[in-house]
N, C-alpha and C positions, 0 to 999 in steps of 0.2 A: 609794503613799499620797499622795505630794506632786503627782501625776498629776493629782488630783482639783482642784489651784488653777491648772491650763491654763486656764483661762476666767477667771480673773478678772488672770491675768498679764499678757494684754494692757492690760490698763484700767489697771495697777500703772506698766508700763514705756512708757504714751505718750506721757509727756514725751521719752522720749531718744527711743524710734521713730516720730516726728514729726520730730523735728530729722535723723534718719540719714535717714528719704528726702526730704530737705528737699538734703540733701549727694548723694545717687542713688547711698547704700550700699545695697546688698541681702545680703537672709537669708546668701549664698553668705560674702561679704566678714567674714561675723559668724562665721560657722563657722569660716574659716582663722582668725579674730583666738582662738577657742577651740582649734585643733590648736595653733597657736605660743604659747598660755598654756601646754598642757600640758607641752610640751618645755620651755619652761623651768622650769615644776613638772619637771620628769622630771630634768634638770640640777643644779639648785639642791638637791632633798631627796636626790640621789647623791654632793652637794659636803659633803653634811649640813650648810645651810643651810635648818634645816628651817621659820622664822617663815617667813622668804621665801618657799619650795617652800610652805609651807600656804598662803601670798597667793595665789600663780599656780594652786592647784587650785582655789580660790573662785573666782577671776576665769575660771577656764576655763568653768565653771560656771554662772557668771553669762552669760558669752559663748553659752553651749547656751541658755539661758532666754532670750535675746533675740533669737538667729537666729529661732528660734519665734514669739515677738509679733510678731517683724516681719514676718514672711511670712504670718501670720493677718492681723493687723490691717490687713496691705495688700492681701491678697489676692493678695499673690507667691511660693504655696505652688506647688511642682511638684514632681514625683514627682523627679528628680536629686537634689534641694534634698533632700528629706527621707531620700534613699541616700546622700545627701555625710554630712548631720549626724550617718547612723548610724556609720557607718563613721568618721566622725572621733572619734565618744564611743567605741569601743571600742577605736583606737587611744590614746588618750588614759588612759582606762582601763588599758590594757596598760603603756602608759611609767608610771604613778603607782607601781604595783603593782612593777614592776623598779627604779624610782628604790627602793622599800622594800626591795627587797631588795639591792638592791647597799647601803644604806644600812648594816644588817648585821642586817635580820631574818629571820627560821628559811625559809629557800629552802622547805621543805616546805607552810609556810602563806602564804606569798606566792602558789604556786602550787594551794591549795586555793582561797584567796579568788579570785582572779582565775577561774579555771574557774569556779567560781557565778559571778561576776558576770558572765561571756561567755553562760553560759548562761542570765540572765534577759533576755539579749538575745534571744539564740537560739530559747529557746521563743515568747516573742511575736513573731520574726518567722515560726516556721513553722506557730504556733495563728492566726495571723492570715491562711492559705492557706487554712483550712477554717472557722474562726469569724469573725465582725467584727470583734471587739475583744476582748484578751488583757492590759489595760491590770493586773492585778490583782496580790495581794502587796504584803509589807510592805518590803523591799527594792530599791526600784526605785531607778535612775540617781544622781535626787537624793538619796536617802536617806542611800546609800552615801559618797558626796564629801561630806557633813553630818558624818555616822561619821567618814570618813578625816581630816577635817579637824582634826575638834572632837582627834582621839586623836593629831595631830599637835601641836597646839599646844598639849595640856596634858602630854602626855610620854607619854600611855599609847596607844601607836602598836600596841605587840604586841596589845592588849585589842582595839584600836579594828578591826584589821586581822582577828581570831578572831571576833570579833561581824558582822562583814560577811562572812565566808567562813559563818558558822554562817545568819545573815538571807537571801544570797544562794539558797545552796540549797533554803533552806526555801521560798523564792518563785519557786523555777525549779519545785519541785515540785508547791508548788500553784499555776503555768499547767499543768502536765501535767494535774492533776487535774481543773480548772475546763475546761478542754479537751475533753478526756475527756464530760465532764456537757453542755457547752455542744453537742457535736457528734453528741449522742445525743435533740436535741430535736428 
């Protein structure tokens, strides 16, 4: 859903992505500055410093949302670039989801949410071998870190973490099915 303000993101964040290749940071340099938010999100909510740990999953966050403008807006999109960012939100994703559980929530739904969210990854990267674009679902990236956030920092962590394992799959399912329709035209 949040998929849909890609296009006006760049125009939001060109004050900083002006000034970052003004310094000759590029998209890559924004990425790692998002793997090393996670980890220490992944640290701090396993220390159960959880205001903190919710700081560092926003700023991860934010760090994903401006590798993007920047590499749009500059024109320094390249296919690495865009397998670096995936791979780094999914690891990132995996340490959030482990920080919960080592934290002391129900191992059983740590690891249900996590598998949907691997696999809203997953079907868009394999519906996207045979369709265009698989961008669809109510669950996608940002959604999810919105969810984990908000349920970290008002306490309801368990609720926040079942709504995202319940949202996940429901949008891994419909890429299957949108898939499906799209590659029967």
């Amino acid at each position: 859903m949040l998929s849909k303000f890609k296009g006006v993101t760049p125009k939001l964040l060109k004050p900083i992505t002006s000034k970052l290749v003004k310094l000759g940071i590029k998209p890559n340099h924004i990425t790692v500055l998002s793997l090393i938010s996670g980890i220490f999100a992944f640290v701090l909510i396993s220390l159960k410093y959880l205001y903190l740990g919710a700081l560092f999953v926003l700023l991860s966050g934010f760090f994903d949302m401006l590798d993007g403008a920047l590499a749009r807006s500059y024109n320094l999109v390249s296919d690495f670039g865009a397998f670096l960012d995936s791979v780094v939100d999914r690891y990132v994703d995996v340490l959030i989801f482990i920080s919960l559980g080592i934290y002391g929530i129900d191992w059983l739904l740590i690891t249900v949410a996590m598998s949907g969210a691997l696999l809203v990854s997953y079907t868009r990267a394999r519906a996207e071998n045979i369709i265009e674009r698989c961008d669809v679902g109510i669950a996608e990236r940002g959604e999810r870190l919105i969810i984990l956030f908000a349920g970290i920092v008002t306490g309801f962590i368990y609720e926040s973490i079942l709504i995202v394992a319940v949202l996940s799959h429901i949008t891994a399912l419909h890429r299957i099915i949108y898939t499906f329709r799209e590659s029967r035209r």
